[in-house]
DRENDO-1510 file (C-alpha; in Angstrom, 1 decimal, always signed):
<recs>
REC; n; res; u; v; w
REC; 1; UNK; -59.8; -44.2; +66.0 .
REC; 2; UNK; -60.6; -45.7; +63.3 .
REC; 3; UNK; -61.3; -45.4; +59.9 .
REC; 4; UNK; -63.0; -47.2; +56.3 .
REC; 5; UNK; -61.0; -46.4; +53.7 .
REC; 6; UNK; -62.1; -46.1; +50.3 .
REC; 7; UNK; -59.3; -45.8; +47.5 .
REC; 8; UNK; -56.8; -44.6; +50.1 .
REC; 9; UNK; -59.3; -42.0; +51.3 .
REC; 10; UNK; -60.9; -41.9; +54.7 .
REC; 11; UNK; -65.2; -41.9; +54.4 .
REC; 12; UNK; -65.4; -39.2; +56.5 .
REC; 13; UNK; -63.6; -36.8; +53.9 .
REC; 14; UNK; -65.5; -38.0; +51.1 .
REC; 15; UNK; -68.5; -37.0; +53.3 .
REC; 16; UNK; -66.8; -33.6; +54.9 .
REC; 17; UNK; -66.0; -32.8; +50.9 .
REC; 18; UNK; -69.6; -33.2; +49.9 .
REC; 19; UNK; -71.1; -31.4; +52.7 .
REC; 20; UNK; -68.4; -28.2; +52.2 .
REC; 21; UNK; -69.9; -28.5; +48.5 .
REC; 22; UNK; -73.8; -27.9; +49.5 .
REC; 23; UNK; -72.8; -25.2; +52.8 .
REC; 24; UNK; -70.3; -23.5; +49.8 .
REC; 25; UNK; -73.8; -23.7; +47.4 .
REC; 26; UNK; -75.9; -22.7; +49.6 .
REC; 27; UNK; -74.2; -19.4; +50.8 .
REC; 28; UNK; -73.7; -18.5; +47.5 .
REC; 29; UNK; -77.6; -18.6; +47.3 .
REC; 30; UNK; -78.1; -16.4; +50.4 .
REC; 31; UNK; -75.4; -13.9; +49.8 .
REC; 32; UNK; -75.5; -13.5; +45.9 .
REC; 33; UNK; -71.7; -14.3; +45.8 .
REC; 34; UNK; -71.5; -15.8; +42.3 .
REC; 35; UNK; -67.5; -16.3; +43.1 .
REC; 36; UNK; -66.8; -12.8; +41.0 .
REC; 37; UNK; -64.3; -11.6; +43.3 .
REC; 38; UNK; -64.1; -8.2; +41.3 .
REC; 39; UNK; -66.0; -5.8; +44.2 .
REC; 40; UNK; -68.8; -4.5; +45.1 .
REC; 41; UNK; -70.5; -1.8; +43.2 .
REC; 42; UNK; -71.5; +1.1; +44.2 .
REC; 43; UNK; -75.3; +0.5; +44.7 .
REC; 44; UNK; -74.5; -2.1; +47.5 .
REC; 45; UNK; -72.6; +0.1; +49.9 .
REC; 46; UNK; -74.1; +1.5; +52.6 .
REC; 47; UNK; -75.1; +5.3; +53.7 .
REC; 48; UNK; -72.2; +4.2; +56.7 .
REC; 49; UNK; -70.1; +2.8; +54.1 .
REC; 50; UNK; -70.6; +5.9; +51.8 .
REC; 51; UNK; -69.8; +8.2; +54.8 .
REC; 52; UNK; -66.3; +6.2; +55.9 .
REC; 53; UNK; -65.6; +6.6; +52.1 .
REC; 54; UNK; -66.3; +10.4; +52.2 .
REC; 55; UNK; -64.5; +11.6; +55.1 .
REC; 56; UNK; -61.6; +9.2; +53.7 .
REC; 57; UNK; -61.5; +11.0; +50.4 .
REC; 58; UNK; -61.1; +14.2; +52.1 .
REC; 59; UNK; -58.9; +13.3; +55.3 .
REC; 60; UNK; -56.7; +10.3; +54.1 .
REC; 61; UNK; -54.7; +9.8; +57.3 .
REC; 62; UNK; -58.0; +9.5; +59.3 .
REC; 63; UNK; -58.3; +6.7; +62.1 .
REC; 64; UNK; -61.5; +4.5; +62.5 .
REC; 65; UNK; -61.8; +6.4; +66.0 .
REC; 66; UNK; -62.2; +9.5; +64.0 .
REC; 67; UNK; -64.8; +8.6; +61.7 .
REC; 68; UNK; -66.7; +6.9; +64.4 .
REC; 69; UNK; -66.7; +10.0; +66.7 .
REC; 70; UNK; -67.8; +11.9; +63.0 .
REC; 71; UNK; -70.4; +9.8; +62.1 .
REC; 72; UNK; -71.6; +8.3; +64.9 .
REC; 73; UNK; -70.6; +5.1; +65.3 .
REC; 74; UNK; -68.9; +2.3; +67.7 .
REC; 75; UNK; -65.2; +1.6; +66.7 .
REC; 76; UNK; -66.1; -2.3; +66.4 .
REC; 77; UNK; -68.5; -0.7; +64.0 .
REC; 78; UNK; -66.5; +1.5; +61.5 .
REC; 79; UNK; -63.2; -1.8; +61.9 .
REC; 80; UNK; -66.1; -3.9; +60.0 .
REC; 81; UNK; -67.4; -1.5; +57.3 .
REC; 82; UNK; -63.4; -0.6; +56.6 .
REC; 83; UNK; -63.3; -4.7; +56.0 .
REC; 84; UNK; -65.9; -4.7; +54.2 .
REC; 85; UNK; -65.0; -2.0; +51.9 .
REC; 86; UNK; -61.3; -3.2; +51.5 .
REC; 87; UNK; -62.8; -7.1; +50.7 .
REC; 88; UNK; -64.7; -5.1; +48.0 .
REC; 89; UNK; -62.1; -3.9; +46.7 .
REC; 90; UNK; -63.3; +0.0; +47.2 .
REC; 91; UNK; -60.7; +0.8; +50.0 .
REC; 92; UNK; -57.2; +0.0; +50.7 .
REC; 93; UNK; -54.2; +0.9; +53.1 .
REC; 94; UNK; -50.7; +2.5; +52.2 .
REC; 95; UNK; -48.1; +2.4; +54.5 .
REC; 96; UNK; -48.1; +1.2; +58.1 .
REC; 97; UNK; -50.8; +1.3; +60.9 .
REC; 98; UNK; -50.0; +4.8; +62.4 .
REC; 99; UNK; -48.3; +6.0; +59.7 .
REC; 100; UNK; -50.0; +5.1; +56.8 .
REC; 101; UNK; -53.4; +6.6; +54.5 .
REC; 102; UNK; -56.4; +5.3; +53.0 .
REC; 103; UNK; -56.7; +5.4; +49.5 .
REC; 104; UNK; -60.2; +5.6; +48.3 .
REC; 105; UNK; -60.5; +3.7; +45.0 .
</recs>
């Protein structure tokens, strides 16, 4: 295949660089990410979210299973709120998968 080079540099990464740029802008816009990596607050969680959290506070060693036969939900369901909540820094994991305990932060 090949390729124009400008300044030792292919076109189509000049063009793949500026296009990552505007997608990168552009979700910021949607999503409100500003790039503050620093959490969620409190007010953005969900009443699912806020649940997880509870039952995690008072049962630390609780499995997704658990919660989701608790509260209602599919497993899938809880794995992606416990993502959520960890990327947002309110959740996080000690210790290994079976053995380990949430800490709620």
């Amino acid at each position: 295949m090949l390729y124009a080079t400008i300044r030792n540099k292919r076109i189509g990464d000049r063009i793949g660089e500026k296009i990552g740029d505007r997608v990168g802008e552009k979700v910021g816009e949607n999503t409100g990410y500003n790039g503050d990596n620093s959490g969620a607050s409190i007010a953005s969680i969900t009443e699912n979210q806020e649940k997880i959290l509870e039952i995690m506070r008072y049962k630390p060693t609780v499995s997704a299973y658990e919660i989701g036969e608790k509260i209602g939900l599919s497993l899938r369901n809880v794995e992606m709120n416990i993502r959520k909540l960890k990327a947002a820094g309110l959740l996080a994991r000690k210790g290994a998968a079976r053995g380990g305990y949430w800490v709620v932060l």
